[in-house]
C-alpha positions in Angstrom: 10.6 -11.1 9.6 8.9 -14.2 9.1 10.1 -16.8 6.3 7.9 -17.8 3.9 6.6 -21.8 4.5 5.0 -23.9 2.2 1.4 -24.9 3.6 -1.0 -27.8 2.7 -4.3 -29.4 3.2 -3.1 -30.7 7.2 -1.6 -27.6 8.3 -4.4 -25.3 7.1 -6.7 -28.0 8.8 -5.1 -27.8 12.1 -4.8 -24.1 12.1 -7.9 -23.3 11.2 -9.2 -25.6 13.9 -7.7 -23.9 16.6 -8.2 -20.6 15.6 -12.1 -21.6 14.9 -13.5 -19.9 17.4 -11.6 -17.1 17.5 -12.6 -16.4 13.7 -16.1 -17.6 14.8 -16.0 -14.6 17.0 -14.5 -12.1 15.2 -16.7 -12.4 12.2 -19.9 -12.5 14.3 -19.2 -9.2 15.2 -18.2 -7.9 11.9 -21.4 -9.2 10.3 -23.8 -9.0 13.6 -24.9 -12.1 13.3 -24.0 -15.9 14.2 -25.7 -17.6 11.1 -23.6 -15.7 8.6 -20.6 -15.4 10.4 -20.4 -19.2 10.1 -21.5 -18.8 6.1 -18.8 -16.4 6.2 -16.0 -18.7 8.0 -16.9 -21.3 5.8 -16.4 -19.7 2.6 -13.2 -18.6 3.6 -12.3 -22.2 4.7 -13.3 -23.3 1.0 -11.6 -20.4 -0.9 -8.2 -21.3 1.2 -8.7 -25.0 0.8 -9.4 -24.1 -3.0 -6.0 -22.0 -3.1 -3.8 -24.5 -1.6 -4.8 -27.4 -4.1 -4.6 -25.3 -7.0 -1.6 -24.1 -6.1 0.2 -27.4 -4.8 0.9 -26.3 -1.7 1.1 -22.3 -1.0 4.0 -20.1 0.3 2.7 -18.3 3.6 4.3 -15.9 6.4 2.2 -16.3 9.0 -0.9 -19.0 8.1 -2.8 -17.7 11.3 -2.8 -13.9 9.7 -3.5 -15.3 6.2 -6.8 -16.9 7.5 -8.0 -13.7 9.1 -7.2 -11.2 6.2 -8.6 -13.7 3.9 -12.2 -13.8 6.8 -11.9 -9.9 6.8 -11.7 -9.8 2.9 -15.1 -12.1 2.7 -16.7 -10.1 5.3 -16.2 -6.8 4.0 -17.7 -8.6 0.2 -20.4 -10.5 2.1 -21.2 -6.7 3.7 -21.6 -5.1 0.4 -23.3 -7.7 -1.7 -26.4 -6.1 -2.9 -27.7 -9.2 -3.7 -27.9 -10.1 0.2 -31.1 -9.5 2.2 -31.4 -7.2 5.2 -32.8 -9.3 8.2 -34.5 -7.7 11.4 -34.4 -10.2 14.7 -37.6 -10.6 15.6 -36.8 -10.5 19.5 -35.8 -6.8 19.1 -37.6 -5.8 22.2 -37.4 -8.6 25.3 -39.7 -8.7 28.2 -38.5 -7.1 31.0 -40.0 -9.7 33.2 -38.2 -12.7 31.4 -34.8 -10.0 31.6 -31.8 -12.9 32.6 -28.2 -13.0 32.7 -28.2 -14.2 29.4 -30.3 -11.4 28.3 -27.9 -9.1 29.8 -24.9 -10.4 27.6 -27.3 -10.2 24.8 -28.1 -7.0 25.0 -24.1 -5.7 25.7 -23.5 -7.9 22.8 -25.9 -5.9 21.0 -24.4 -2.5 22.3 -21.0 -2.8 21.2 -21.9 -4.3 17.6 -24.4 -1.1 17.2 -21.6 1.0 18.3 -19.1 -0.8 16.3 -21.0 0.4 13.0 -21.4 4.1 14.3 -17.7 4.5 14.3 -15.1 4.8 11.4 -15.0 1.4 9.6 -11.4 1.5 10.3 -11.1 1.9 13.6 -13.5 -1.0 13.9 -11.9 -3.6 11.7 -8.8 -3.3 14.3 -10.7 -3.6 17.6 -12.7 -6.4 16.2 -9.3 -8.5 15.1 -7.4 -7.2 18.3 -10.2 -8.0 20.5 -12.5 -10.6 19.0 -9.8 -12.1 17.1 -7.6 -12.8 19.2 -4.5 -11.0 17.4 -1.8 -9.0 18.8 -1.0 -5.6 17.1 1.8 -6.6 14.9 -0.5 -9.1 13.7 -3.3 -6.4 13.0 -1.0 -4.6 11.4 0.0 -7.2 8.9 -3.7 -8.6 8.1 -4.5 -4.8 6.8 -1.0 -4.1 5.7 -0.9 -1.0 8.1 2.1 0.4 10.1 1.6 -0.7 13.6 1.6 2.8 14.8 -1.7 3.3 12.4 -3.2 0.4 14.0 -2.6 1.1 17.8 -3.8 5.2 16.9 -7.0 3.4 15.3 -7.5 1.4 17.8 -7.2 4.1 20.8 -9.9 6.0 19.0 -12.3 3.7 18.3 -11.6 2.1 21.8 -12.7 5.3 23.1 -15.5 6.2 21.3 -16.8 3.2 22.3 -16.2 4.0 26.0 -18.6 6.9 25.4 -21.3 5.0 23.8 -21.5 2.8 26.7 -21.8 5.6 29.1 -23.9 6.9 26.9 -26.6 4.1 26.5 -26.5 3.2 30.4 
């Protein structure tokens, strides 16, 4: 078990620096888009920022987990604000003509977040931190306060659903 360290403005800095991208990723493909994924890891930059000088510094396990249960937490509000407009891309359908390697990765990109909301919410949340966060399971387990048997069945499941989808879909 981890002991509890104090944290402050630097250390949340440098953390959340390195792990940017990684958060970056993980939240695009919770929200399913790149423009509020960054609102997204932004607020929760603010709200821990917030925390830590309220609190003069603030007593953490694991700072790394912290950052992605506090993203998740944000997510799932920014998901189901009512208050937030639904948006359709306006490039829904691409020329097949102007199709690119770059379209390619669009499009799979596209795939897996569709099929990402067609399975259980649960089972999703731990593929997108295990895969697109970059967290092991022990670490998946802790942002959700699961069991790490919970989390490994969740993410089996889901991991195979998806499997279908793809086969599906090609």
């Amino acid at each position: 078990m981890k002991k509890e360290i104090d944290i402050n403005q630097e250390e949340l800095a440098d953390v959340f620096k390195a792990e940017r991208p990684r958060l970056l990723r993980y939240a695009c493909y919770r929200l399913g888009n790149e423009d509020d994924a960054k609102d997204v890891l932004q607020e929760a930059f603010l709200k821990m920022h917030t925390r830590i000088s309220d609190a003069d510094g603030l007593q953490i396990k694991d700072l790394r987990s912290y950052l992605f249960k506090t993203l998740s937490n944000i997510c799932a509000k920014w998901q189901s604000s009512s208050s937030r407009l639904k948006t359709i891309p306006l490039d829904l359908k691409a020329d097949i003509a102007d199709a690119t390697a770059d379209t390619k990765k669009e499009e799979d990109y596209r795939r897996v977040v569709q099929l990402l909301t067609e399975i259980p919410e649960e089972q999703a949340e731990v593929i997108r931190l295990r895969i697109y966060g970059d967290n092991s399971f022990c670490e998946v387990a802790e942002i959700l306060s699961l069991p790490l048997p919970t989390v490994k069945s969740r993410f089996l499941y889901g991991l195979e659903k998806i499997r279908k989808g793809m086969k599906q879909k090609q």
